[in-house]
C-alpha positions in Angstrom: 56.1 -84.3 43.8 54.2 -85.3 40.3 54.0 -88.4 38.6 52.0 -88.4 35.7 52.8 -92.0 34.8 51.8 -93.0 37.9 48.9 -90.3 38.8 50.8 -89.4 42.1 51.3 -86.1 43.6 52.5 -85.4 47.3 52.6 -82.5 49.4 55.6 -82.7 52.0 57.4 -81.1 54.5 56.3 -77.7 55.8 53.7 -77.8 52.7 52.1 -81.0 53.8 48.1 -80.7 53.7 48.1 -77.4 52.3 49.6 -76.9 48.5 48.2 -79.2 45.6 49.1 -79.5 41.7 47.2 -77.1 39.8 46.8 -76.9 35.6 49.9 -78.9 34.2 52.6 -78.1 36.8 51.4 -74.8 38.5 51.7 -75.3 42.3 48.5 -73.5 45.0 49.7 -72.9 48.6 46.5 -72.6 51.0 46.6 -70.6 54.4 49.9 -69.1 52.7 52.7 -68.2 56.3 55.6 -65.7 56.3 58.0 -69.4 56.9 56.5 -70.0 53.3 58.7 -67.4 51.7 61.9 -68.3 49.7 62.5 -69.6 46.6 60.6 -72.3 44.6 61.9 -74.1 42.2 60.2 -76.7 39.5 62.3 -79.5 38.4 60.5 -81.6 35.0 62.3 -84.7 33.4 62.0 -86.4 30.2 62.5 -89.3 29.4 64.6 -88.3 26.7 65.6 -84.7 27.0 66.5 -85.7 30.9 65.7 -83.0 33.6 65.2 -79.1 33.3 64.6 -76.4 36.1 63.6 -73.7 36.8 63.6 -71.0 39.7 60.6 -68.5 41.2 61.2 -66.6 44.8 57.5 -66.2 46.8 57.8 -63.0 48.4 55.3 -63.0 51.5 53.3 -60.0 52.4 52.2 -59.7 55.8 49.1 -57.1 57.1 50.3 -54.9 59.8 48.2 -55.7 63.6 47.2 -52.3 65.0 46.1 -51.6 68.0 45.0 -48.7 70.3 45.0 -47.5 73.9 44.7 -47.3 76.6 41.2 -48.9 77.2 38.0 -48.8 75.1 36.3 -47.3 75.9 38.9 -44.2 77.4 37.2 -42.4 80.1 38.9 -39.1 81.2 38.3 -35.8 83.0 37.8 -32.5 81.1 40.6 -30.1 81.0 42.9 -32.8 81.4 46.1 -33.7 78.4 45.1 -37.1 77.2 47.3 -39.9 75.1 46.1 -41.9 72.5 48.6 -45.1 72.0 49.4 -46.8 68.5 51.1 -49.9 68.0 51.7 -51.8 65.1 53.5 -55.2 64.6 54.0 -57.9 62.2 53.9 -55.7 59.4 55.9 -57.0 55.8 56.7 -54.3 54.4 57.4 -51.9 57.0 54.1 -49.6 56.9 54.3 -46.8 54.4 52.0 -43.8 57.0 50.5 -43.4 59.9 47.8 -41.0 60.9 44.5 -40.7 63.7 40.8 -40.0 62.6 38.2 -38.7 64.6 34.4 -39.7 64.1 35.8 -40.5 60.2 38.0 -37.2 59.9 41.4 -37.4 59.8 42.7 -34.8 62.5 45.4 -32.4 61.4 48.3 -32.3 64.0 50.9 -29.8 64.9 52.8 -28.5 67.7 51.0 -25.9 70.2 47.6 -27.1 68.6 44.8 -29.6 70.2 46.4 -32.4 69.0 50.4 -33.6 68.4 52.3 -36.0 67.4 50.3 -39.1 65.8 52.5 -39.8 63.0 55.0 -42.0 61.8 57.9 -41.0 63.8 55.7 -40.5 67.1 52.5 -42.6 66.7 51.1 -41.6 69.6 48.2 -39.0 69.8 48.4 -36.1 72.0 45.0 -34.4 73.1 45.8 -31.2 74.6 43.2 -29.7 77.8 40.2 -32.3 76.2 36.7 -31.0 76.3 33.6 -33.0 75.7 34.1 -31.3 71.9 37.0 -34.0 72.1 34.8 -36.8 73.1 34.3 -39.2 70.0 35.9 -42.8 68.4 38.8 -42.1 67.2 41.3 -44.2 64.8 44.8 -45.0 64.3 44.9 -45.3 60.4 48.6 -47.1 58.9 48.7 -47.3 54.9 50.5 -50.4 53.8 50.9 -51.9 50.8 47.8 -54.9 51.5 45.5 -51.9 52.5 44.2 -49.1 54.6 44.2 -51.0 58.4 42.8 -49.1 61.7 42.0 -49.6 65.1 39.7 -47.4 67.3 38.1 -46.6 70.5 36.0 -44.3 71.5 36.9 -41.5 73.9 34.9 -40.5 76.6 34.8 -36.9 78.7 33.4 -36.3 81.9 32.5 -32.9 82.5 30.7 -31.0 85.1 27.1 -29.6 84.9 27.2 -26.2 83.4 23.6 -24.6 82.9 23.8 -23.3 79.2 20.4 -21.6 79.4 17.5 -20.4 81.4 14.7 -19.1 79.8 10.6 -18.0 80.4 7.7 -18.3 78.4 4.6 -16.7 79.2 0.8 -17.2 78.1 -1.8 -15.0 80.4 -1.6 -16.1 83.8 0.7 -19.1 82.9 4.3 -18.8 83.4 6.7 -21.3 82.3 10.8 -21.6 83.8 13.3 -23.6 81.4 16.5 -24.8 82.7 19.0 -26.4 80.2 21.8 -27.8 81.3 24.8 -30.2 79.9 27.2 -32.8 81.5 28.2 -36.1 81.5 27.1 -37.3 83.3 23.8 -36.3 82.6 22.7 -33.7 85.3 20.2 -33.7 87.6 18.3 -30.5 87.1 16.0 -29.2 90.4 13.9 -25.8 90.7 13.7 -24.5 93.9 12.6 -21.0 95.4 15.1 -18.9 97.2 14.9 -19.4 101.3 13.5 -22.9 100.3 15.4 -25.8 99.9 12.2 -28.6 98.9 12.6 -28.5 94.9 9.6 -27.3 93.0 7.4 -29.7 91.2 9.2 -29.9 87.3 8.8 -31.8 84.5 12.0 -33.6 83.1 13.4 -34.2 80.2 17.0 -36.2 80.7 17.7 -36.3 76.8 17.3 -33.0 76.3 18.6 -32.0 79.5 15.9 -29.2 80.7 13.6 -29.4 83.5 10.9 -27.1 83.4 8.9 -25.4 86.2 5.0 -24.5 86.1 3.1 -21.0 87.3 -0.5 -21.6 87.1 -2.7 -18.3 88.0 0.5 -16.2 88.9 -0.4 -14.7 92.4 1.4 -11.9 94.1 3.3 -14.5 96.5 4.8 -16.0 93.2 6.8 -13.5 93.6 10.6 -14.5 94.4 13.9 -15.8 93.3 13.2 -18.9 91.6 16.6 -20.8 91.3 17.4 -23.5 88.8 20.4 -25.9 89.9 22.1 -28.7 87.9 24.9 -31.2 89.4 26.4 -34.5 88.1 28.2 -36.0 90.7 31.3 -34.3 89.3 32.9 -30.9 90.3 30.3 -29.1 91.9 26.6 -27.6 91.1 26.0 -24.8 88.9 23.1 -22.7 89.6 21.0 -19.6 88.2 18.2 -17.7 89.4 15.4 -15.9 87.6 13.3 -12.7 89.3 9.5 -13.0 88.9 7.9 -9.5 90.6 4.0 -9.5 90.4 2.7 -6.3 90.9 -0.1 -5.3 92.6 -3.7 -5.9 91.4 -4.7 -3.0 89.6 -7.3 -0.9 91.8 -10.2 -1.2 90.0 -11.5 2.3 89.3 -15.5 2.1 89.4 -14.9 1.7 93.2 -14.3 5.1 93.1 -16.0 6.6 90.1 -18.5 8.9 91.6 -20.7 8.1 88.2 -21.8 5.1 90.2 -22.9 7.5 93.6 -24.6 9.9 91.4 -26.4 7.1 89.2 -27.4 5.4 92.2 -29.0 8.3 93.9 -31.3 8.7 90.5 -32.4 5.3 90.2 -33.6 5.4 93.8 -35.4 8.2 92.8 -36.6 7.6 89.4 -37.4 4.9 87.7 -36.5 5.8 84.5 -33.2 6.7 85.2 -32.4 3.0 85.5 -32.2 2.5 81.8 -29.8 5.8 82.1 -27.8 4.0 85.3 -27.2 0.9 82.9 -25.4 2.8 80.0 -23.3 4.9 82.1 -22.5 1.8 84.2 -21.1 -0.2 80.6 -19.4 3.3 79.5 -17.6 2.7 83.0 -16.9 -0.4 83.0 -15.8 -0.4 79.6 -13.1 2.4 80.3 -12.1 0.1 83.5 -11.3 -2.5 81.4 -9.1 -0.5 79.1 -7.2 1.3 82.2 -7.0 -2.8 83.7 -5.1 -3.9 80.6 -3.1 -0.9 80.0 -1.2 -1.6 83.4 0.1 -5.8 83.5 -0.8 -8.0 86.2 3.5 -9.3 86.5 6.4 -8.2 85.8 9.8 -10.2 84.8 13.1 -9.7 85.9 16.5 -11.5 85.1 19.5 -11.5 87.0 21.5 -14.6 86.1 24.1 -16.0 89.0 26.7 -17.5 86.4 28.7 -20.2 87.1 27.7 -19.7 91.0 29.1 -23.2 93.2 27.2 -24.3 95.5 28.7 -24.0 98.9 31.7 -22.0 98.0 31.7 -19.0 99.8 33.4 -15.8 99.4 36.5 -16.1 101.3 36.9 -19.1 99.4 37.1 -18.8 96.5 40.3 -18.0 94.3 41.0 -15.0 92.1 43.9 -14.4 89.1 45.0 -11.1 87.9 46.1 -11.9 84.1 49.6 -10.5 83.6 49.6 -10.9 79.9 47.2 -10.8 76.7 46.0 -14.0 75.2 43.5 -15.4 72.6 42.8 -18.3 72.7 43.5 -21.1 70.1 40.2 -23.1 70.6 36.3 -22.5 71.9 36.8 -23.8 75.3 39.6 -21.3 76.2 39.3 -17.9 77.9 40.0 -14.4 76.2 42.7 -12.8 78.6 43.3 -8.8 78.4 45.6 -7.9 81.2 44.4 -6.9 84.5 41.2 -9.2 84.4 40.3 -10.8 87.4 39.7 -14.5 86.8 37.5 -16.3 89.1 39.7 -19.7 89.7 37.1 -22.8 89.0 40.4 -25.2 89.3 43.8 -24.6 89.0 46.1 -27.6 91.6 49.3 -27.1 89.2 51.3 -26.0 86.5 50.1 -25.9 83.2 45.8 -25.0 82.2 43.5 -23.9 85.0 39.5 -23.4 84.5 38.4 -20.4 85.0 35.3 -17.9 85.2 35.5 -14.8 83.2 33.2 -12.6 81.3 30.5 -14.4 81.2 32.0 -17.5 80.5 33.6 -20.7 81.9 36.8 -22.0 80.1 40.5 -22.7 80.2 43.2 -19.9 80.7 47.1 -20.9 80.8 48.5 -20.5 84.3 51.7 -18.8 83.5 50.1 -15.6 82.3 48.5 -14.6 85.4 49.3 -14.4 89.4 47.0 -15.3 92.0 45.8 -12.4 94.5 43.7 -12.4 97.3 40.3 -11.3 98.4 41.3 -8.1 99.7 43.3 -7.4 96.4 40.9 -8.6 93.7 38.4 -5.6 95.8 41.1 -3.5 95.2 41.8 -3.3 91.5 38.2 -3.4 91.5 37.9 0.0 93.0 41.1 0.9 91.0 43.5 1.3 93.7 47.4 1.2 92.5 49.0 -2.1 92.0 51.8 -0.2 93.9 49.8 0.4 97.2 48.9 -3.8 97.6 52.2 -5.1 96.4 54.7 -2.3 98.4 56.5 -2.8 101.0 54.5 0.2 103.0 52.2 -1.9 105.6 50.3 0.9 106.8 49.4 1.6 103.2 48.7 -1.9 102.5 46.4 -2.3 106.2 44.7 1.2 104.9 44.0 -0.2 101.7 42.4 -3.6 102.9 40.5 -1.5 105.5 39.0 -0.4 102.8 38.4 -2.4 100.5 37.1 -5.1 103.3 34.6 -2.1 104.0 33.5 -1.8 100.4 33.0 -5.2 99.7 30.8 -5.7 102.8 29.1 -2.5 102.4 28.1 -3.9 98.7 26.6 -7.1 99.9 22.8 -7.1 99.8 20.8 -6.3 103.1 18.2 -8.1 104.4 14.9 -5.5 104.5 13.4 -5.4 108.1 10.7 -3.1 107.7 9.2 -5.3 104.8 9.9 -8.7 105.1 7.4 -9.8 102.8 9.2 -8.0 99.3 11.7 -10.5 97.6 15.4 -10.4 98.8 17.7 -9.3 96.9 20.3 -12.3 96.3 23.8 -11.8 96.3 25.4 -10.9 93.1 29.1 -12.2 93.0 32.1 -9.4 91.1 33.1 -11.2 88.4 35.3 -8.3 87.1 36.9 -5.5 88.2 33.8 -3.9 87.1 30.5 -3.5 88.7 27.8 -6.6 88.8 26.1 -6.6 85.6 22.0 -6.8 86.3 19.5 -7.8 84.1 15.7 -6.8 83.7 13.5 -3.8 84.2 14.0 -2.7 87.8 16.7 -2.5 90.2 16.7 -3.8 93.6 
C-alpha cells in the first residue's frame, strides 16, 4: 500500500520485507517463490475520478534440481553393465530434453550399442560391459526453458593389469628390457629370471607404467628367460617373457694362424725379420678383427607368453568352442569365427565373458559358444571329428582322449639332462586350435 499524501508504503502479508514501490506505482518482489505466483492487481484512486484497477498474473518459473548416481565418484569393475541415475524435481515448466555427456560429449544412445536409454522417457544411462575406455565424468544434461542445467560424476573402472608391451633396446654390450603395462590400479611391474623368483634390480616409472631392466657387459650366463610380470591387486598377474641367447665368444683366429709359428721361428733367428714379424702380425690381426665383427657376440629371441596367469595351471583353466560368427561392436570385444577355441579369462554367468583369443584379451558374448574340456579343446586342435568327442561311442570317445592326453603331454617342453646349463625352454600355452606361434631367430 501507497500513500503519496502521506509518503507511506507497506509491504504485507506473504510480501512482507521483500517487495518495495518502484517508479510511480511499479511494484519489485526480491527472493521471488513459486507461493508468489497468481495474479496482481493495482488499485489507484482519485480524489475525483474515484478508484480504477487494473489486473497482471506473475507466472513463476522454477529451475529444474538435477542430480546423478549412484555415488561420486562411481567405482566399478570392468566388464561389468553399469547404470547411471537421473533425477530431476521442482522443475516449472516441465523440462523440455534430457540427454548424458561424457568428458563434454554428448553420447549417442541406442539399443544393442554401449550405451541405452538416457533420455526423456528413461533417464537413466545404461553402460553396456564398461572398459576403462568408459571411465570418465559424465553429465546428465535437461534443457529448460531458464537454461541448460547438469549434474555429473565421474566414473571410475577398475581393471586388471594387462602388459601392453615388452620391448629391447640394445647399444654394444648394453641391453635394455622394457615392460609396459596398464591397470587401475596402477600395477606393480617386477623383472625376474626364469627358475628365480628374487626380482631383478629395475628402474620404475609408475606414471608411465614401465619398469625397465639393465644388462651391463652381456656375458654368456645372461643368457635365459627373462620374465616381466605386472599385478594390481585385481584379477590376477599377467606376465611375458623375453629370450636373450649369447653365443659363444668368437675363437679368436691368431691362436691358430700358423703365420704367428712361422714368424716366430724367423725372428728367433734373424733379427731383421722382426720388422717383417710386426707387419704380418697387424695384417693378422687386422683380418681377426674383421672375422670378430662379422659373427655377434648375442643373439635375441622373443617368445611372448600372452595373457599367461599366474598360478593357473593347465587343468585349470577353461576353454569355449564358438558356435557362431561375430564381430564385434566395440574395441574391447573379441572377433569370433566358429570353431575357435577361446581361452576363458572369466565367465560366472549369463551374458559377456572375458576371454583370450588371438592374441588378444577382450569380451565375447556367452551365448555363441559352449564350453569343452581339456581333452576336447586338444582334440579339435589335432582336428579330430566333433562327432568322435560328442557321440555316444565311449570307446571312441576313451580312444580319442587317450590320445589327445598323449599329444598334449608329449608337446610339453622337456627339461635337458645332458646340458643343464643351456636355457629351458618355457612352456608355450595352445591358444588356438593351431600350433604355438614362436617368435625370433631360432627354435628351441
Amino acid at each position: 500500500m501507497y500513500s503519496p499524501g502521506l509518503g507511506l508504503q507497506y509491504a504485507l502479508g506473504p510480501l512482507e520485507g521483500r517487495a518495495e514501490l518502484v517508479g510511480e506505482a511499479s511494484l519489485k518482489i526480491r527472493e521471488t517463490k513459486l507461493s508468489d505466483e497468481g495474479a496482481y492487481y493495482v488499485s489507484v484512486i482519485l480524489d475525483e475520478l474515484g478508484e480504477e484497477r487494473k489486473y497482471v498474473n506473475l507466472n513463476v518459473l522454477v529451475q529444474p534440481k538435477v542430480s546423478v548416481g549412484p555415488a561420486n565418484p562411481y567405482v566399478v569393475e570392468w566388464s561389468k553393465n553399469v547404470t547411471l541415475s537421473c533425477t530431476t524435481k521442482d522443475a516449472k515448466p516441465p523440462i523440455k530434453a534430457l540427454f548424458w555427456e561424457k568428458d563434454g560429449v554428448r553420447i549417442q544412445t541406442g539399443e544393442g550399442g554401449k550405451y541405452t536409454k538416457g533420455n526423456m522417457k528413461a533417464p537413466f544411462l545404461i553402460i553396456r560391459n564398461v572398459s576403462k575406455n568408459e571411465a570418465g565424468r559424465y553429465a546428465c544434461v535437461v534443457d529448460h526453458v531458464t537454461g541448460m542445467h547438469r549434474a555429473e560424476l565421474m566414473l571410475k573402472v577398475i581393471y586388471p593389469a594387462v602388459i601392453t608391451n615388452i620391448t629391447k633396446s640394445v647399444t654394444g654390450d648394453r641391453i635394455s628390457l622394457h615392460c609396459f603395462a596398464d591397470g587401475n590400479p596402477k600395477p606393480e611391474i617386477t623383472w625376474t629370471k626364469a627358475k628365480s623368483y628374487v626380482p631383478l634390480d629395475s628402474r620404475h616409472f609408475p606414471d608411465d607404467g614401465m619398469a625397465t631392466h639393465v644388462l651391463v657387459n652381456v656375458m654368456a650366463n645372461d643368457s635365459g628367460v627373462y620374465i616381466c610380470t605386472a599385478r594390481n591387486g585385481y584379477g590376477v598377474g599377467e606376465s611375458r617373457s623375453l629370450r636373450i641367447v649369447v653365443a659363444d665368444e668368437v675363437q679368436k683366429p691368431w691362436k691358430h694362424s700358423p703365420h704367428v709359428a712361422i714368424i716366430a721361428g724367423v725372428a728367433a733367428a734373424v733379427a731383421w725379420v722382426i720388422v717383417c714379424t710386426v707387419l704380418v702380425t697387424c695384417i693378422v690381426h687386422r683380418k681377426r678383427k674383421r672375422n670378430t665383427a662379422a659373427v655377434p657376440r648375442y643373439a635375441l629371441q622373443l617368445s611372448y607368453l600372452e595373457g599367461k596367469r599366474k598360478g593357473a595351471s593347465e587343468h585349470e583353466r577353461r576353454y569355449a568352442r564358438v558356435l557362431y560368427d561375430y564381430d564385434p561392436k566395440d574395441d574391447d570385444e573379441l572377433r569370433l569365427r566358429s570353431n575357435d577355441i577361446i581361452d576363458i579369462i572369466r565367465g560366472d554367468n549369463e551374458g559377456w565373458w572375458f576371454g583370450y583369443l588371438n592374441g588378444r584379451c577382450g569380451l565375447f558374448p556367452s551365448n555363441y559358444v559352449e564350453v569343452i574340456t581339456v581333452t576336447e579343446r586338444e582334440a579339435l586342435r589335432l582336428g579330430v571329428p566333433d562327432i568322435a568327442i560328442s557321440g555316444c561311442n565311449e570307446e571312441v570317445r576313451a580312444s580319442i582322449r587317450d590320445k589327445a592326453n598323449k599329444e598334449y603331454y608329449r608337446s610339453l617342453p622337456r627339461r635337458p639332462k645332458e646340458r643343464p646349463q643351456k636355457p629351458v625352454c618355457p612352456a608355450h600355452p595352445n591358444r588356438s586350435r593351431g600350433a604355438p606361434r614362436h617368435s625370433g631367430h631360432s627354435k628351441c
